[in-house]
C-alpha positions in Angstrom: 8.9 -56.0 -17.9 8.8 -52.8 -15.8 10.5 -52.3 -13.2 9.5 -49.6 -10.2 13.0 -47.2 -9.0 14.0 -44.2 -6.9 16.7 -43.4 -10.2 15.5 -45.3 -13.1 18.0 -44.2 -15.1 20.8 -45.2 -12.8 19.5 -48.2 -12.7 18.6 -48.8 -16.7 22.7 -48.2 -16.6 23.6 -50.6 -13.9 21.1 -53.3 -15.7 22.3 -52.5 -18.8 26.2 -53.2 -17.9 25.2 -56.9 -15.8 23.0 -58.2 -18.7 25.0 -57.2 -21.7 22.3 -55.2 -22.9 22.0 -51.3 -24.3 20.4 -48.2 -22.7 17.7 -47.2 -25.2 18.9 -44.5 -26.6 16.8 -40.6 -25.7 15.1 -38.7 -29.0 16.0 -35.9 -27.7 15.0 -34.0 -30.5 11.8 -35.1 -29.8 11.6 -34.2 -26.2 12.7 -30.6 -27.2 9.6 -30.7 -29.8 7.2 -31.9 -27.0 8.8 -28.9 -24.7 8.5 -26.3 -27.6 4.7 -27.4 -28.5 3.7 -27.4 -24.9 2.9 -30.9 -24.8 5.6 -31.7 -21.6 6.6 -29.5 -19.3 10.3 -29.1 -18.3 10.3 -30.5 -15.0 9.2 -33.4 -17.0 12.9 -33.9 -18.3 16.5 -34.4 -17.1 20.0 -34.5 -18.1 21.4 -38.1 -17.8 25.0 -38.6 -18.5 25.2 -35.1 -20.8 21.3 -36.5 -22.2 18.2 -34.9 -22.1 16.2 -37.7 -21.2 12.7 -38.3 -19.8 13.1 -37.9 -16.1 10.1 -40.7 -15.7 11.8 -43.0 -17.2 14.7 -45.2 -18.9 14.8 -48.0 -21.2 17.3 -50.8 -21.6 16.8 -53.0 -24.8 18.4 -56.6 -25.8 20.9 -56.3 -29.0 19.3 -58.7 -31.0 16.2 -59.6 -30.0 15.0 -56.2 -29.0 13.4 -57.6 -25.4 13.0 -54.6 -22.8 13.3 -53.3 -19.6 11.6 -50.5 -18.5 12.6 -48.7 -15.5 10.3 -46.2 -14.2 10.0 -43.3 -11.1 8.1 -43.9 -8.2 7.7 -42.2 -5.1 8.0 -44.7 -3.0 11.1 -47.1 -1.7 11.0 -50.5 -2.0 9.9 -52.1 1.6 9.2 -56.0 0.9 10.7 -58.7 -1.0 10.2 -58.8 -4.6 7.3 -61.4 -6.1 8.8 -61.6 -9.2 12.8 -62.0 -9.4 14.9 -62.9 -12.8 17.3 -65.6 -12.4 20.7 -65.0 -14.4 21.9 -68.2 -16.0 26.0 -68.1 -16.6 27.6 -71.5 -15.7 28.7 -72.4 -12.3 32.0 -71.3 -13.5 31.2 -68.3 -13.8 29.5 -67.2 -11.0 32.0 -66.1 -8.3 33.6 -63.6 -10.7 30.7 -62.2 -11.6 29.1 -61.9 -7.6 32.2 -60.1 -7.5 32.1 -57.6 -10.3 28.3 -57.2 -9.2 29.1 -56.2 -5.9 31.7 -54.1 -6.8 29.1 -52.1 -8.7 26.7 -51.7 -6.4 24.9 -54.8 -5.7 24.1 -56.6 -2.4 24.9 -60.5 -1.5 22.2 -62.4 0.4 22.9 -65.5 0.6 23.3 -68.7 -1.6 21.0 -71.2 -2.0 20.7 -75.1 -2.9 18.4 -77.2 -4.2 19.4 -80.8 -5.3 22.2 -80.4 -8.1 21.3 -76.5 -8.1 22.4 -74.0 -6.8 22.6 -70.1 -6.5 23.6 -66.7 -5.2 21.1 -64.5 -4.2 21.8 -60.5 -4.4 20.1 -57.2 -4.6 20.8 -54.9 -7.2 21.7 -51.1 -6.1 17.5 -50.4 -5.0 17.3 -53.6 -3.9 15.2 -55.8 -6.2 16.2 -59.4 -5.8 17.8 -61.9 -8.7 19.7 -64.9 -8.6 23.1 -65.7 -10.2 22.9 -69.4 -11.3 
């Protein structure tokens, strides 16, 4: 899944933290090679958290199943509502706590929903793409 941002690798971290997951790590000896050979130039880079990383893009990667996320740079903001959203299953007992901790980092309530026995809180990550907490 790929996911469009404004700071992609602000928002690999703030992923990575809520799902459990790991930043995929930067080769940056790689990069370096890519710079020396000509291949990139440097305004293709960046320093992320004291990493020389692709500016374009950052990665976050399940532990053990090796699933990911890739956030990448565009221009643009994001002006409607997502048409794809990922729905966070935790237990009703632990929803409130973690709305909390969410929010705390960044994230946005909108509202809480219902649906028979179901139910759900709504929120926007720090750019604003939606996902439920159920």
């Amino acid at each position: 899944m790929t996911v469009d941002s404004a700071h992609p690798h602000d928002l690999a971290d703030w992923w990575a933290e809520m799902l459990g997951w790991q930043v995929e790590r930067s080769n940056e000896e790689f990069i370096r090679e890519m710079l020396a050979k000509g291949y990139a130039p440097e305004e293709a880079t960046t320093t992320h958290n004291g990493v020389l990383v692709w500016k374009d893009g950052a990665a976050i990667v399940h532990p053990e199943t090796k699933q990911r996320f890739l956030f990448q740079l565009v221009p643009e903001g994001k002006t409607v509502k997502n048409r794809l959203h990922l729905d966070i299953r935790m237990g009703a007992d632990k929803i409130e706590a973690e709305l909390e901790r969410l929010t705390a980092r960044g994230a946005t309530f909108l509202y809480r929903g219902k649906q028979g026995p179901a139910e759900w809180i709504t929120i926007a990550d720090p750019e604003g793409n939606e996902l439920c907490l159920s």
